[in-house]
mmCIF file as Biopython writes it, N, C-alpha, C and O atoms, coordinates in Angstrom:
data_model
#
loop_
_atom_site.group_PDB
_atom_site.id
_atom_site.type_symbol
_atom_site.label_atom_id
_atom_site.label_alt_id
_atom_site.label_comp_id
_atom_site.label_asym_id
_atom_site.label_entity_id
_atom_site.label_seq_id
_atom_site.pdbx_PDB_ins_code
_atom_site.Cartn_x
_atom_site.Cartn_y
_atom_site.Cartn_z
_atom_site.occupancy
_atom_site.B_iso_or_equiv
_atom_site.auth_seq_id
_atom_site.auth_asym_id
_atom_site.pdbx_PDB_model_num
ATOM 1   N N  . UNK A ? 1  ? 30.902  -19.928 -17.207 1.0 0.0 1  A 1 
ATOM 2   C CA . UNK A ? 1  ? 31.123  -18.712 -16.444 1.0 0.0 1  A 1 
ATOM 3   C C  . UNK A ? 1  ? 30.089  -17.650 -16.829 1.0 0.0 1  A 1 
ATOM 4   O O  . UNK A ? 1  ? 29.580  -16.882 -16.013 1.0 0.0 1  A 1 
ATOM 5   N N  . UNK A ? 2  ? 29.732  -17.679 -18.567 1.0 0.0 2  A 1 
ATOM 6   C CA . UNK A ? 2  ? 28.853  -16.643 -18.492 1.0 0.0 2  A 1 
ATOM 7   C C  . UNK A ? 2  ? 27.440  -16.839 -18.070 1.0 0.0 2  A 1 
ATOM 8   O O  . UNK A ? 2  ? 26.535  -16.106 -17.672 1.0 0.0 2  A 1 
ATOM 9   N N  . UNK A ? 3  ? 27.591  -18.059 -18.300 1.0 0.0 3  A 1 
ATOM 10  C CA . UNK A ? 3  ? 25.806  -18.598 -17.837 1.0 0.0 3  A 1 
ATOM 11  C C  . UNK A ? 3  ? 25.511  -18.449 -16.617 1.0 0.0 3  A 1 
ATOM 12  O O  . UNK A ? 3  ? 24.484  -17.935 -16.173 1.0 0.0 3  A 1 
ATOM 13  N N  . UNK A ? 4  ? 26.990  -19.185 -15.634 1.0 0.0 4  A 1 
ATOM 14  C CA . UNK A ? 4  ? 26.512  -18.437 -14.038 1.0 0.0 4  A 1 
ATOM 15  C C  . UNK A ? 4  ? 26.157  -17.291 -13.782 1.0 0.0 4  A 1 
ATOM 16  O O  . UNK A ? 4  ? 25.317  -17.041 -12.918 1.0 0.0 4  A 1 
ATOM 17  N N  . UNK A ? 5  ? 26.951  -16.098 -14.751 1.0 0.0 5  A 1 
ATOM 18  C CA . UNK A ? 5  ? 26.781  -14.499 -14.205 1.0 0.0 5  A 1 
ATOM 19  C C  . UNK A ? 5  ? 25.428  -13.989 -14.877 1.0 0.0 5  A 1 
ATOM 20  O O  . UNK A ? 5  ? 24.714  -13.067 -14.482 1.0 0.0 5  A 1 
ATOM 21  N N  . UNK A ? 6  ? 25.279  -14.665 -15.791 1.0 0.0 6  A 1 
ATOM 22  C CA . UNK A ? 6  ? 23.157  -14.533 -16.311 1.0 0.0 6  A 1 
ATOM 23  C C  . UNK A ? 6  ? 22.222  -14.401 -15.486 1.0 0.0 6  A 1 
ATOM 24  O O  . UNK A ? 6  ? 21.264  -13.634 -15.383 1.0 0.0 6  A 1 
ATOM 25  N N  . UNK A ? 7  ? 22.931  -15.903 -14.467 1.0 0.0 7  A 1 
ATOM 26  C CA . UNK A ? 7  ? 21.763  -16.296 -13.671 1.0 0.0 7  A 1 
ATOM 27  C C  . UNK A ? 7  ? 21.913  -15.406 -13.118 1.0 0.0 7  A 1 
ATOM 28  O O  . UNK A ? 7  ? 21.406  -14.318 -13.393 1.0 0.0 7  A 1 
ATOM 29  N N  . UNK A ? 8  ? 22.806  -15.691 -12.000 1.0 0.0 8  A 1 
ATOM 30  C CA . UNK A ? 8  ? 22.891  -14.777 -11.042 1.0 0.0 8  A 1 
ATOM 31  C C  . UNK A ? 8  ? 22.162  -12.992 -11.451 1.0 0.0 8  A 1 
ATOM 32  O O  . UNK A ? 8  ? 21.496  -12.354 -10.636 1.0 0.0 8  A 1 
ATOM 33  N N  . UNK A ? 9  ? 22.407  -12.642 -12.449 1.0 0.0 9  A 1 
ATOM 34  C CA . UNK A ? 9  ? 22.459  -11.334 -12.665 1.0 0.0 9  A 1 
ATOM 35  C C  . UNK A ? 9  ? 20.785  -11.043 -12.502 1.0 0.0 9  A 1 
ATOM 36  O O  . UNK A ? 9  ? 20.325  -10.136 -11.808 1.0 0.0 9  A 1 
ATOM 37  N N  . UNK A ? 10 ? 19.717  -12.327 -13.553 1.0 0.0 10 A 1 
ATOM 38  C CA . UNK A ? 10 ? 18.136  -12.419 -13.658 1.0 0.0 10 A 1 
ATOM 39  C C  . UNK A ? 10 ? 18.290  -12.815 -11.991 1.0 0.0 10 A 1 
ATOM 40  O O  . UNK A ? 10 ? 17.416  -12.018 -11.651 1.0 0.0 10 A 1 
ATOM 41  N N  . UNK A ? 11 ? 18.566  -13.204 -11.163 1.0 0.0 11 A 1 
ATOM 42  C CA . UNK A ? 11 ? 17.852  -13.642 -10.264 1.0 0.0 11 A 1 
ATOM 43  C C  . UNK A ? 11 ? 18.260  -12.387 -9.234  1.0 0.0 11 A 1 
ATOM 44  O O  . UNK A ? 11 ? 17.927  -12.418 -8.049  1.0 0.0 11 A 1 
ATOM 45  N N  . UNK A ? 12 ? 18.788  -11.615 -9.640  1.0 0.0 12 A 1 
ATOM 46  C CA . UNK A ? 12 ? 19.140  -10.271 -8.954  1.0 0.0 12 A 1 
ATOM 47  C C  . UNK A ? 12 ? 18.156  -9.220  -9.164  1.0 0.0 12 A 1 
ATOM 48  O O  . UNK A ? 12 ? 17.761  -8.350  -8.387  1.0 0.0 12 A 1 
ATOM 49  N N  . UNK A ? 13 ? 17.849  -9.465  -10.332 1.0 0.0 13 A 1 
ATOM 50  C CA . UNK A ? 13 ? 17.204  -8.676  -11.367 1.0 0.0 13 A 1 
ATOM 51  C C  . UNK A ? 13 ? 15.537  -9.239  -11.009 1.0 0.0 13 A 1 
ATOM 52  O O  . UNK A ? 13 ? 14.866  -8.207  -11.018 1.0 0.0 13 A 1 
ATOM 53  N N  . UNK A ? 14 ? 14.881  -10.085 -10.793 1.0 0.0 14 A 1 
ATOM 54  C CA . UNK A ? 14 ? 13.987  -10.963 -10.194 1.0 0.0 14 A 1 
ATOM 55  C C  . UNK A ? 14 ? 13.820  -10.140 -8.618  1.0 0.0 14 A 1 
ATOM 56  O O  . UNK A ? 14 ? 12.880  -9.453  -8.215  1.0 0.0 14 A 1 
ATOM 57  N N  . UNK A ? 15 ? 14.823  -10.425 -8.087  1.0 0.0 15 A 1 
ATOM 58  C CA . UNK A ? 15 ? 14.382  -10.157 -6.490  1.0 0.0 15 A 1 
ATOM 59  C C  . UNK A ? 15 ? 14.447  -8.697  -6.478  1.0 0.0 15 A 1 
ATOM 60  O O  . UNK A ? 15 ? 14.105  -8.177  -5.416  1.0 0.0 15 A 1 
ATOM 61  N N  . UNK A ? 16 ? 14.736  -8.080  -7.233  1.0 0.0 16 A 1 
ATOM 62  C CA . UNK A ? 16 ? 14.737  -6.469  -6.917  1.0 0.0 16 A 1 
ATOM 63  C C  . UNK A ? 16 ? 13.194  -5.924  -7.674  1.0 0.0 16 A 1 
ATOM 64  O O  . UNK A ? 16 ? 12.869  -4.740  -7.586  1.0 0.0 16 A 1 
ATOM 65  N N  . UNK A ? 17 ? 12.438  -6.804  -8.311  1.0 0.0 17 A 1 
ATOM 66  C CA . UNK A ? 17 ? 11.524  -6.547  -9.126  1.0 0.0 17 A 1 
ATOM 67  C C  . UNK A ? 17 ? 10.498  -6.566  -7.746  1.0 0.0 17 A 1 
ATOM 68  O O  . UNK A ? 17 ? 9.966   -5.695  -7.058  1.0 0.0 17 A 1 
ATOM 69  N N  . UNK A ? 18 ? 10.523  -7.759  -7.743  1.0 0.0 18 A 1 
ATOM 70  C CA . UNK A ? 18 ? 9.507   -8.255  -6.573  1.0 0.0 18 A 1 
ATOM 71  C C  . UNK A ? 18 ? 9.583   -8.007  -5.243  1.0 0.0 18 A 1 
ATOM 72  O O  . UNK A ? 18 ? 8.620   -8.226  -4.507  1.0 0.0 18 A 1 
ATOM 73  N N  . UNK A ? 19 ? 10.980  -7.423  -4.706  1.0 0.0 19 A 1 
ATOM 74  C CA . UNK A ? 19 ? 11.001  -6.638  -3.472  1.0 0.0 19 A 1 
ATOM 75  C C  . UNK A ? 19 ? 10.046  -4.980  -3.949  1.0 0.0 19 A 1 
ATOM 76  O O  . UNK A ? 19 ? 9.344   -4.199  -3.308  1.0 0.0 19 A 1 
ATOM 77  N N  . UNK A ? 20 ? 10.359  -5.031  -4.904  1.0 0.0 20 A 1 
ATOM 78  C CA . UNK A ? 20 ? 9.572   -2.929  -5.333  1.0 0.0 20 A 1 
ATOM 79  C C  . UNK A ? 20 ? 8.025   -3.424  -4.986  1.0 0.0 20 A 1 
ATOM 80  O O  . UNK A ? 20 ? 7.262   -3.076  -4.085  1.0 0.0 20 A 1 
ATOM 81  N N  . UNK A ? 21 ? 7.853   -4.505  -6.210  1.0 0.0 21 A 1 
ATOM 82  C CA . UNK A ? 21 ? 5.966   -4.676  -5.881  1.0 0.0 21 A 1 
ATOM 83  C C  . UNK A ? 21 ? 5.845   -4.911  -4.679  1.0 0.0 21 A 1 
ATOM 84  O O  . UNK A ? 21 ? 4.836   -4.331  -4.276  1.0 0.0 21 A 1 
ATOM 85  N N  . UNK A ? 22 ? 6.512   -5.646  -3.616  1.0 0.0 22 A 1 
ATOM 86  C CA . UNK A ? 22 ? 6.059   -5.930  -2.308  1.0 0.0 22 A 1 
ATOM 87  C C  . UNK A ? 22 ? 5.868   -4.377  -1.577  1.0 0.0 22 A 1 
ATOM 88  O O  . UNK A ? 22 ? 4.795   -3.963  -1.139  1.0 0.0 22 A 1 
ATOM 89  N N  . UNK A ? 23 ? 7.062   -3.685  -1.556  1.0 0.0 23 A 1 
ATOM 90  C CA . UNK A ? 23 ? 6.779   -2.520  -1.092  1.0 0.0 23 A 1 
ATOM 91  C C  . UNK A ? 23 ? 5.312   -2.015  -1.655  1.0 0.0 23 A 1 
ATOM 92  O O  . UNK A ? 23 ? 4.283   -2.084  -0.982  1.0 0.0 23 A 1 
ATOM 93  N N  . UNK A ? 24 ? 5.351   -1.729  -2.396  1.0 0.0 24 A 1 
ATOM 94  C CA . UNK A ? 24 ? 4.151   -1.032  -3.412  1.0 0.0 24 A 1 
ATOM 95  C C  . UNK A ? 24 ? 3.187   -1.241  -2.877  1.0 0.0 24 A 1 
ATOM 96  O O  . UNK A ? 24 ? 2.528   -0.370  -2.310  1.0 0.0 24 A 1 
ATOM 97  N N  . UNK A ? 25 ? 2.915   -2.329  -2.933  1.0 0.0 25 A 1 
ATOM 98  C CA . UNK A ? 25 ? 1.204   -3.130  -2.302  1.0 0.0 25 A 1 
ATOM 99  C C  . UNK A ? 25 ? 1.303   -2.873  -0.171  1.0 0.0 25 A 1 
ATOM 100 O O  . UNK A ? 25 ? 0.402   -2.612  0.626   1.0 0.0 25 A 1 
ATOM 101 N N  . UNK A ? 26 ? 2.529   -3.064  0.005   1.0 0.0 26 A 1 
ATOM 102 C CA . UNK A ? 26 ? 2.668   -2.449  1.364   1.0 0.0 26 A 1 
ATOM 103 C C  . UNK A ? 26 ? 1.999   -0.881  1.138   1.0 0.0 26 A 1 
ATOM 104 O O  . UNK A ? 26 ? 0.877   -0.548  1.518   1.0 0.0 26 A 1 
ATOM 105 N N  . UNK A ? 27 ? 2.772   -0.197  0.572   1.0 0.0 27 A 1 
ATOM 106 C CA . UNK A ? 27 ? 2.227   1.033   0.661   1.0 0.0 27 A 1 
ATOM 107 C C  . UNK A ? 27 ? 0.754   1.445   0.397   1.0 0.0 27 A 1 
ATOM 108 O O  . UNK A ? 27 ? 0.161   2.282   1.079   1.0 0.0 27 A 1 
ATOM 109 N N  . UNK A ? 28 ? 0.167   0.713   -0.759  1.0 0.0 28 A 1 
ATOM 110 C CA . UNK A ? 28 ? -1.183  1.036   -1.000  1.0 0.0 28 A 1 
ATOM 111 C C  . UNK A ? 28 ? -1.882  0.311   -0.056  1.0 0.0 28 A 1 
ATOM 112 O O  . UNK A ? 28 ? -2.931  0.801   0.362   1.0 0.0 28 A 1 
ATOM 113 N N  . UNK A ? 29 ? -1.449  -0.938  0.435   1.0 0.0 29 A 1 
ATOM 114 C CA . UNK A ? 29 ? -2.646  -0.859  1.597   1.0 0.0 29 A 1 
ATOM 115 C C  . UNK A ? 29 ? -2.381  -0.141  2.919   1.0 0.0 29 A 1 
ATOM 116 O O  . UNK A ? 29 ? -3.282  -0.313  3.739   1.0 0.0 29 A 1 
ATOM 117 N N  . UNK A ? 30 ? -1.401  0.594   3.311   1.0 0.0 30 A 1 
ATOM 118 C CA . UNK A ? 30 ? -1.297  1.456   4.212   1.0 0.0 30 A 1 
ATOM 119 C C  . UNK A ? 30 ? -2.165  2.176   3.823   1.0 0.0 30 A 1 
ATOM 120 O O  . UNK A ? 30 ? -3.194  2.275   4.491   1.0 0.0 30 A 1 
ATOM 121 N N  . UNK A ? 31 ? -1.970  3.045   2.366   1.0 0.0 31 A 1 
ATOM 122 C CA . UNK A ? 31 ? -3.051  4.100   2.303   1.0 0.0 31 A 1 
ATOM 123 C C  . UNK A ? 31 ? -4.344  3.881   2.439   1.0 0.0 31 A 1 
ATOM 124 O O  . UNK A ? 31 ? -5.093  4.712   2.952   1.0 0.0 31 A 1 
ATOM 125 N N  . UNK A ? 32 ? -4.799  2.545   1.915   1.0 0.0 32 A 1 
ATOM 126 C CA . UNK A ? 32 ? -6.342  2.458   1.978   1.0 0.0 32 A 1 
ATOM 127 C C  . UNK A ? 32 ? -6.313  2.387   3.517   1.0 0.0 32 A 1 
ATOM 128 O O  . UNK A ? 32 ? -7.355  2.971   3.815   1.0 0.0 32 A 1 
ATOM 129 N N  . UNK A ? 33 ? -5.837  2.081   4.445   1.0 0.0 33 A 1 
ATOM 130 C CA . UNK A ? 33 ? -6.286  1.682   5.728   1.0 0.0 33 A 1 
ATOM 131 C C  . UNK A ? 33 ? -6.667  3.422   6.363   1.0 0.0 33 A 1 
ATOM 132 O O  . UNK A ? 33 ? -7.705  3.769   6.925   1.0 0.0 33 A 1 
ATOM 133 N N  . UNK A ? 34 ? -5.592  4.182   6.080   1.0 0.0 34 A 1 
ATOM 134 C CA . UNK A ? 34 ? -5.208  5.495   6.145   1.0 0.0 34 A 1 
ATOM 135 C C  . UNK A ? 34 ? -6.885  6.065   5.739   1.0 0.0 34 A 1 
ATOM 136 O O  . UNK A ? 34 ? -7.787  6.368   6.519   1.0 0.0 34 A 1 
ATOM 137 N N  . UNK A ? 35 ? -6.878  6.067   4.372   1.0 0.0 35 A 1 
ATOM 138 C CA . UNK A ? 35 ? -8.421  6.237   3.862   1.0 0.0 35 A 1 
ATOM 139 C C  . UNK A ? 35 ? -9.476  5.863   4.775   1.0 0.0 35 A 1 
ATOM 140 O O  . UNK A ? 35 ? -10.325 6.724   5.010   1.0 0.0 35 A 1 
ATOM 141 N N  . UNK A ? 36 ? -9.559  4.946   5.229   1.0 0.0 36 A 1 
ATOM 142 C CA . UNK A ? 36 ? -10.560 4.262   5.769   1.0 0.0 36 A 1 
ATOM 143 C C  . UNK A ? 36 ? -10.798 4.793   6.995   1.0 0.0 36 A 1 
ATOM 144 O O  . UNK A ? 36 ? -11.949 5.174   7.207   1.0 0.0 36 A 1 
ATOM 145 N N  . UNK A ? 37 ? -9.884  4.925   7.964   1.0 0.0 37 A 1 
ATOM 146 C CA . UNK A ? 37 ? -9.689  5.531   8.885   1.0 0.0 37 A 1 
ATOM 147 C C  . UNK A ? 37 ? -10.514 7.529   8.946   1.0 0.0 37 A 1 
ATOM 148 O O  . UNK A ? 37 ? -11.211 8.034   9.826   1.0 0.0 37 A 1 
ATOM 149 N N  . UNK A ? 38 ? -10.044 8.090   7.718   1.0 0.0 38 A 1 
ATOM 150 C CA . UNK A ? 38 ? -10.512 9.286   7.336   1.0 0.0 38 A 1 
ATOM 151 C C  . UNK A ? 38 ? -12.047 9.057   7.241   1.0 0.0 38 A 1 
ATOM 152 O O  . UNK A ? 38 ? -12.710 9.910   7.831   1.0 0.0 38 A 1 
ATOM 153 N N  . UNK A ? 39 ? -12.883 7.872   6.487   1.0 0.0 39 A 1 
ATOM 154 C CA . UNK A ? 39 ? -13.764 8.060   6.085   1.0 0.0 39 A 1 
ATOM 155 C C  . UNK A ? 39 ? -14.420 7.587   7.224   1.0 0.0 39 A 1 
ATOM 156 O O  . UNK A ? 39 ? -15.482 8.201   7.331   1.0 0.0 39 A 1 
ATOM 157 N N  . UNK A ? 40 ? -14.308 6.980   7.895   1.0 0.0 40 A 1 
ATOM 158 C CA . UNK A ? 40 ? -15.044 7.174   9.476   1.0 0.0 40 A 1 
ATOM 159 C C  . UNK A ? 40 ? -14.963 7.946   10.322  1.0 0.0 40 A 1 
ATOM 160 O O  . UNK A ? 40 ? -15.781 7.964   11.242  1.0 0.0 40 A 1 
ATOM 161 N N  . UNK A ? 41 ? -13.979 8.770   10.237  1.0 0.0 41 A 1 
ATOM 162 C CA . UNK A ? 41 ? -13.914 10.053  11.349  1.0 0.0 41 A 1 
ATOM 163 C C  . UNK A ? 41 ? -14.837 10.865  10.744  1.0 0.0 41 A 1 
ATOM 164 O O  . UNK A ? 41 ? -15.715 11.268  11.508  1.0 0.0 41 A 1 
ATOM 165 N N  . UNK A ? 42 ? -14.930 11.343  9.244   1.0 0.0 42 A 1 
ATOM 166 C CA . UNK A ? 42 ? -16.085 12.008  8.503   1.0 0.0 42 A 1 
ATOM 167 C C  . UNK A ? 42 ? -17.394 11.332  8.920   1.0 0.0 42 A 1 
ATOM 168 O O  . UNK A ? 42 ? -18.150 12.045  9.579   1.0 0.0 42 A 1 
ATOM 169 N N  . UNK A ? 43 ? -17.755 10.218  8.683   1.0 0.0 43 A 1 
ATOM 170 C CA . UNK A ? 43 ? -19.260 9.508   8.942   1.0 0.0 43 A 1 
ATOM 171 C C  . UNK A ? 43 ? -18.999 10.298  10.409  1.0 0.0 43 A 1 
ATOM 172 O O  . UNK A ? 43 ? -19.614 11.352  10.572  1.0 0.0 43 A 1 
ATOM 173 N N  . UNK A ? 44 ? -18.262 9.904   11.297  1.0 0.0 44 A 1 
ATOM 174 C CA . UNK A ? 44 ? -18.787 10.627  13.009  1.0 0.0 44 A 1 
ATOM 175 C C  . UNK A ? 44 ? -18.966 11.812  12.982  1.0 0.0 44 A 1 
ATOM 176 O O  . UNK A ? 44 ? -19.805 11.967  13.870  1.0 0.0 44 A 1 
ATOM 177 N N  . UNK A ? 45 ? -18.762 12.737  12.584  1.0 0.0 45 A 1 
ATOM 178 C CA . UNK A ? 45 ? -18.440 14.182  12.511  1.0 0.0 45 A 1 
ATOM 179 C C  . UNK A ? 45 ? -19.704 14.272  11.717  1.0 0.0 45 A 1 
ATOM 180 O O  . UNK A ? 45 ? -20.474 14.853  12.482  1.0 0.0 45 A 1 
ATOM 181 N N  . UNK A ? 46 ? -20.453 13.975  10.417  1.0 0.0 46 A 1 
ATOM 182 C CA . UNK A ? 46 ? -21.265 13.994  9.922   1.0 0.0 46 A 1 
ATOM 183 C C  . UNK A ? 46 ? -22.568 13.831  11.087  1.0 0.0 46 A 1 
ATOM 184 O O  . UNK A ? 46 ? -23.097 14.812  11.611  1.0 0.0 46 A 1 
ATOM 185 N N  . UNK A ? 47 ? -22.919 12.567  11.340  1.0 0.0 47 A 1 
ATOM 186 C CA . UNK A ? 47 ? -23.408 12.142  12.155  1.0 0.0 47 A 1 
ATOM 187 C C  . UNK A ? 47 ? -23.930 13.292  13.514  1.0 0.0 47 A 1 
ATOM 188 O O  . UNK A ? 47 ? -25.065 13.513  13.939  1.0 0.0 47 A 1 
ATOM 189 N N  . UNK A ? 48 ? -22.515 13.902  13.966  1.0 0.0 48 A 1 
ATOM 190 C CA . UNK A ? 48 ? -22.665 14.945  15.394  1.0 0.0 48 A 1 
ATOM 191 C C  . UNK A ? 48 ? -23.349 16.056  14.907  1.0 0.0 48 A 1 
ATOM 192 O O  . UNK A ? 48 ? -24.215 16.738  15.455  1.0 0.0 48 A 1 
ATOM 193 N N  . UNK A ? 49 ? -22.696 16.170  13.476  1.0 0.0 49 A 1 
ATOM 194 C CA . UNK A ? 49 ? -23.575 17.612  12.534  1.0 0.0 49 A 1 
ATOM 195 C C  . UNK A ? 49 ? -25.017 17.618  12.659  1.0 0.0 49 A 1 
ATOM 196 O O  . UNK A ? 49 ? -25.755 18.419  13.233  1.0 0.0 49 A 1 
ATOM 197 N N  . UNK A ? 50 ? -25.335 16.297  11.842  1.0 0.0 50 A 1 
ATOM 198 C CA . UNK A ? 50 ? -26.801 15.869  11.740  1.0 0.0 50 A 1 
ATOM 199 C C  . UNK A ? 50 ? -27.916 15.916  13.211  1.0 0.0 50 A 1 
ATOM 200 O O  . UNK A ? 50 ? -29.121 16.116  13.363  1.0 0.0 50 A 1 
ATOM 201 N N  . UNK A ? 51 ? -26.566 15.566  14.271  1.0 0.0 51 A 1 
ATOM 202 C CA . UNK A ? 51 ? -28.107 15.057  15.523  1.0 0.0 51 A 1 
ATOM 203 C C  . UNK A ? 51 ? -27.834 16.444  16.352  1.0 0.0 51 A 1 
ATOM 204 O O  . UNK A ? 51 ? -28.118 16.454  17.550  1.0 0.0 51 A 1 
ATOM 205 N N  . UNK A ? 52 ? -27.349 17.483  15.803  1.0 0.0 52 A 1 
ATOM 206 C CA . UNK A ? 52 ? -27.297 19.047  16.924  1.0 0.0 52 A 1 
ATOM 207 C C  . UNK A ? 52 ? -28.526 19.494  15.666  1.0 0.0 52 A 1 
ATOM 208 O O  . UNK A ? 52 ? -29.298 20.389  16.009  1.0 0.0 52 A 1 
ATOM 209 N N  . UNK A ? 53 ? -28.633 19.154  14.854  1.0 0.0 53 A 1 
ATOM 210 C CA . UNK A ? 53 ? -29.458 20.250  13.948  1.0 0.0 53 A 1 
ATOM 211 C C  . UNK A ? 53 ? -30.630 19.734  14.411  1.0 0.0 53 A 1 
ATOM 212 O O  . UNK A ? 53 ? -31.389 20.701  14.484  1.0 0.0 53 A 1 
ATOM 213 N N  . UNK A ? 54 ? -31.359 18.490  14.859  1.0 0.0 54 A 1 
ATOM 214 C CA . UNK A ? 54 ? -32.374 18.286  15.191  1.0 0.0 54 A 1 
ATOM 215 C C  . UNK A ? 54 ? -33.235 18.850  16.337  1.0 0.0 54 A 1 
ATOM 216 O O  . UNK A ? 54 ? -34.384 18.442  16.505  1.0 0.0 54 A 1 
#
C-alpha cells in the first residue's frame, strides 16, 4: 500500500515537473518569436530612416 502511494505520488510529482518545463520552453519560444518579430520591424524602420536621408 505504501509503495503504491510512492509511486503514484513520484509519478505525480514527475508529471507536474515536466508539464512546468513544457510550459516554460512554450513560453520562451513565444518570446523569442515575439523578439524576432520586433527586430525586423526595427531593421524596416531603420532601413526607411536610412533611404529618406539620401
Amino acid at each position: 500500500m505504501n509503495t503504491a502511494l510512492t509511486i503514484i505520488g513520484l509519478a505525480m510529482f514527475i508529471f507536474i515537473v515536466v508539464f512546468s518545463l513544457k510550459r516554460v520552453r512554450d513560453k520562451m519560444k513565444a518570446q523569442q518569436e515575439e523578439h524576432e518579430k520586433i527586430k525586423a520591424y526595427g531593421e524596416i524602420i531603420n532601413e526607411e530612416t536610412r533611404n529618406k536621408n539620401k
